[in-house]
N, C-alpha and C positions, 0 to 999 in steps of 0.2 A: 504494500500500500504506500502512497506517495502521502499523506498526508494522516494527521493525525487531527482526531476531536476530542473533546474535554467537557463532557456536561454533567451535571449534577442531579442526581435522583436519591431519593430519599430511601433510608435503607431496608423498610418493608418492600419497598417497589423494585431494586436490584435484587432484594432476595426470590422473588415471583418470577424476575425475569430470569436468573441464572437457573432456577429449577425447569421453568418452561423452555429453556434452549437445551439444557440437557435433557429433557426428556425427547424432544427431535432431534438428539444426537447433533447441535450446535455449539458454537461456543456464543457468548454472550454479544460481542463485537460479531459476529455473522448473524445473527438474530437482531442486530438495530440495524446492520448493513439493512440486509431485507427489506426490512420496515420504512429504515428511509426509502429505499427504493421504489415498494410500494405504494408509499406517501405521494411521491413526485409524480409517481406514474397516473396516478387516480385523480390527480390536479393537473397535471401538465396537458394543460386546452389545445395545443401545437400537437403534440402527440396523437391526440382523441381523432382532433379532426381530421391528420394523418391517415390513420387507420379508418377513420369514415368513410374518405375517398376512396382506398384501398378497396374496401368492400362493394361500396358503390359501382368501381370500375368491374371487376368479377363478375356482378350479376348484369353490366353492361353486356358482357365478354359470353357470361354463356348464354346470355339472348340473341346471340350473334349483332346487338350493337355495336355500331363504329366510329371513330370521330366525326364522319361525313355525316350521320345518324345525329349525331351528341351537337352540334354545329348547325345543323340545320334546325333544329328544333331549338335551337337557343336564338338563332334569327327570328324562327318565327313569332316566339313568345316574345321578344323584344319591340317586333314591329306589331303586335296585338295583333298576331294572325290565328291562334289557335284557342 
């Protein structure tokens, strides 16, 4: 790891967390890695909408939609043809 954190938690709340990372066979510092991780991931609005698109285009993909398709139907809905 290239960096290091330092936060404070109260020592009922480390003692909860070190048993619940040992019981999924973690160590304590991999059990908040995660969670930050998780954290970020569940909030990071870049990411979501990432993944939205992502999904979106797939089901473009097995409709046999295609840019020519996605393009034209965004002309027409712009020029209030549809």
């Amino acid at each position: 790891m290239a960096n290091h954190m330092l936060i404070r938690i109260d020592d009922d709340l480390k003692t909860k967390l070190t048993r619940l990372a040992r019981a999924e066979g973690k160590t304590t510092s991999g059990m908040v890695r995660e969670l930050i991780r998780e954290y970020i991931k569940d909030r990071d609005i870049s990411a979501y909408i990432d993944g939205l698109w992502d999904r979106i285009g797939t089901k473009f993909i097995k409709r046999g939609i295609g840019p020519a398709q996605i393009d034209k139907a965004i002309r027409e809905t712009r020029n209030g043809r549809r």
